[in-house]
N, C-alpha and C positions, 0 to 999 in steps of 0.2 A: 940723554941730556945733551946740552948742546950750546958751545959755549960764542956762538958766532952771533955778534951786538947786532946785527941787522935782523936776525929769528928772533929775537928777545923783543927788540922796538916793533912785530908785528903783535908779537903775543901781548904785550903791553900796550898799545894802540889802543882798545877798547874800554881801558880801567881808566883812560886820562884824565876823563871828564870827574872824575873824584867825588861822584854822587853821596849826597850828608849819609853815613852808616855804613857803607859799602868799605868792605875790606876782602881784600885778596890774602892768599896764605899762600907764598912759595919756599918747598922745601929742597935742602940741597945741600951738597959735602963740602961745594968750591962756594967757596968768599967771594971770586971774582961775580958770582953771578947775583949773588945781593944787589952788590954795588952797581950792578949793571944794571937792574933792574929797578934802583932808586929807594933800597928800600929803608921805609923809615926808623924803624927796630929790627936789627938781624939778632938774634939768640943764636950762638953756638949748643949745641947741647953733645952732653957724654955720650957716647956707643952704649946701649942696655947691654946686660948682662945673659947667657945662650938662656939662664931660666927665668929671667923676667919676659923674654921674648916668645920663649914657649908659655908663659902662662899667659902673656897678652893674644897669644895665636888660642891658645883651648880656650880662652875665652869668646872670641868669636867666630872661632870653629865649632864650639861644641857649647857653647852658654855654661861655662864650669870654670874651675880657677888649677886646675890639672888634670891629666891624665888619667884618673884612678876609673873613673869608668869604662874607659876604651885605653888600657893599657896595649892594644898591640896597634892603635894610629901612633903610639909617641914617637918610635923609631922613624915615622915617613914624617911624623913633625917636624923632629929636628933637621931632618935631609931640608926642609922647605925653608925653616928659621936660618938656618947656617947661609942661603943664598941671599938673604934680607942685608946682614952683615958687608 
C-alpha cells in the first residue's frame, strides 16, 4: 500500500469519468486513504475472528465450511489466516 496522493491520483485518473453503474471497491486499514481517494461511503468494519477467517479460507480452499475432511491442511491454514490479520 501506498500512501503518496500523487500514486493515488494516477490510480484514480481512469474511474473520473463516473460512467452510470460503475463502481469501484477500495479496501484498506488507513482512513487517510478513503479520503484521498474521494470516497463516497467509507465503512470501517471489525477484524473477523482466527475461526471465522479459517472457515471463510476452507471455504474457498476446499468448498466446505471447516476442516473435518482434510484435518492435517488446518495447521498450514491457520499459519496463512494469521498473515491476513
Amino acid at each position: 500500500w501506498n500512501e503518496n496522493y500523487h500514486n493515488w491520483t494516477i490510480l484514480q485518473s481512469p474511474f473520473l469519468t463516473k460512467t452510470k453503474g460503475s463502481k469501484v471497491i477500495v479496501t484498506t486499514r488507513n482512513h487517510g486513504v478513503s479520503s484521498t481517494m474521494g470516497a463516497f461511503h467509507a465503512h470501517s468494519l471489525e477484524v473477523l475472528s482466527d475461526d471465522a477467517c479459517l472457515s471463510i479460507f476452507a471455504q474457498h480452499a476446499l468448498g466446505a465450511r471447516d476442516f473435518g475432511g482434510h484435518p492435517n491442511l488446518k495447521e498450514v491454514a491457520k499459519k496463512i489466516v494469521r498473515k491476513c490479520n
